[in-house]
C-alpha positions in Angstrom: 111.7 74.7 84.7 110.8 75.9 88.4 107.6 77.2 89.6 108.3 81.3 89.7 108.4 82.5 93.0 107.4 86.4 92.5 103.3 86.6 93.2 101.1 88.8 91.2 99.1 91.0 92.8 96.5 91.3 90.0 94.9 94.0 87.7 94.3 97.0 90.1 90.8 98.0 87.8 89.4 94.1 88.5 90.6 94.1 91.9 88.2 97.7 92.2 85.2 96.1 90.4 85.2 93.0 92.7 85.5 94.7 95.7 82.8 97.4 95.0 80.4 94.4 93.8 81.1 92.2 96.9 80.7 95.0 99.2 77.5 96.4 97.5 75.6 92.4 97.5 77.3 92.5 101.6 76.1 96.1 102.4 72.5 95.2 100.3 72.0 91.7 102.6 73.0 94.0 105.4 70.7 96.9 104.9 67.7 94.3 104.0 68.4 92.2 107.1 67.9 95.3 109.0 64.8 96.1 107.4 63.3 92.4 107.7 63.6 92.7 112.0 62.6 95.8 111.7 65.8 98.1 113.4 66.0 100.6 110.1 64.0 101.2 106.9 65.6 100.1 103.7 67.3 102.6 101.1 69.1 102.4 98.1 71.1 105.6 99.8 72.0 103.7 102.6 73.0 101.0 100.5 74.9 103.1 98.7 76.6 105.1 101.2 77.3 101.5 103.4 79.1 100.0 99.9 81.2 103.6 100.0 82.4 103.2 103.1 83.5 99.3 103.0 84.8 100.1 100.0 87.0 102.6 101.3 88.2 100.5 104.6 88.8 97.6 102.6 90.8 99.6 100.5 92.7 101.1 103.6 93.3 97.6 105.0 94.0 95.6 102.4 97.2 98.8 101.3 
């Protein structure tokens, strides 16, 4: 019995859910980083709209 040699790429829906709740905690540490040295107030929008946006590139790049 050889070890099989086709990779799977993994459920597309889990794949989603991880990447939108890794981006979200990066984007949130981001945003509040920010905020802490003072260069931007902190927003649940920006959060928001940050997450959207890595989601979307790391969608793109990761095609």
């Amino acid at each position: 019995m050889g070890a099989s040699t086709s990779r799977s790429q993994g459920d597309p829906r889990v794949l989603f859910v991880m990447n939108l709740a890794f981006s979200a905690l990066f984007c949130y540490a981001v945003v509040w980083g920010l905020d802490f040295i003072g260069a931007l107030a902190f927003s649940w929008r920006l959060v928001a709209g940050a997450t959207a946006v890595l989601v979307v590139l790391t969608h793109l790049v990761t095609r």
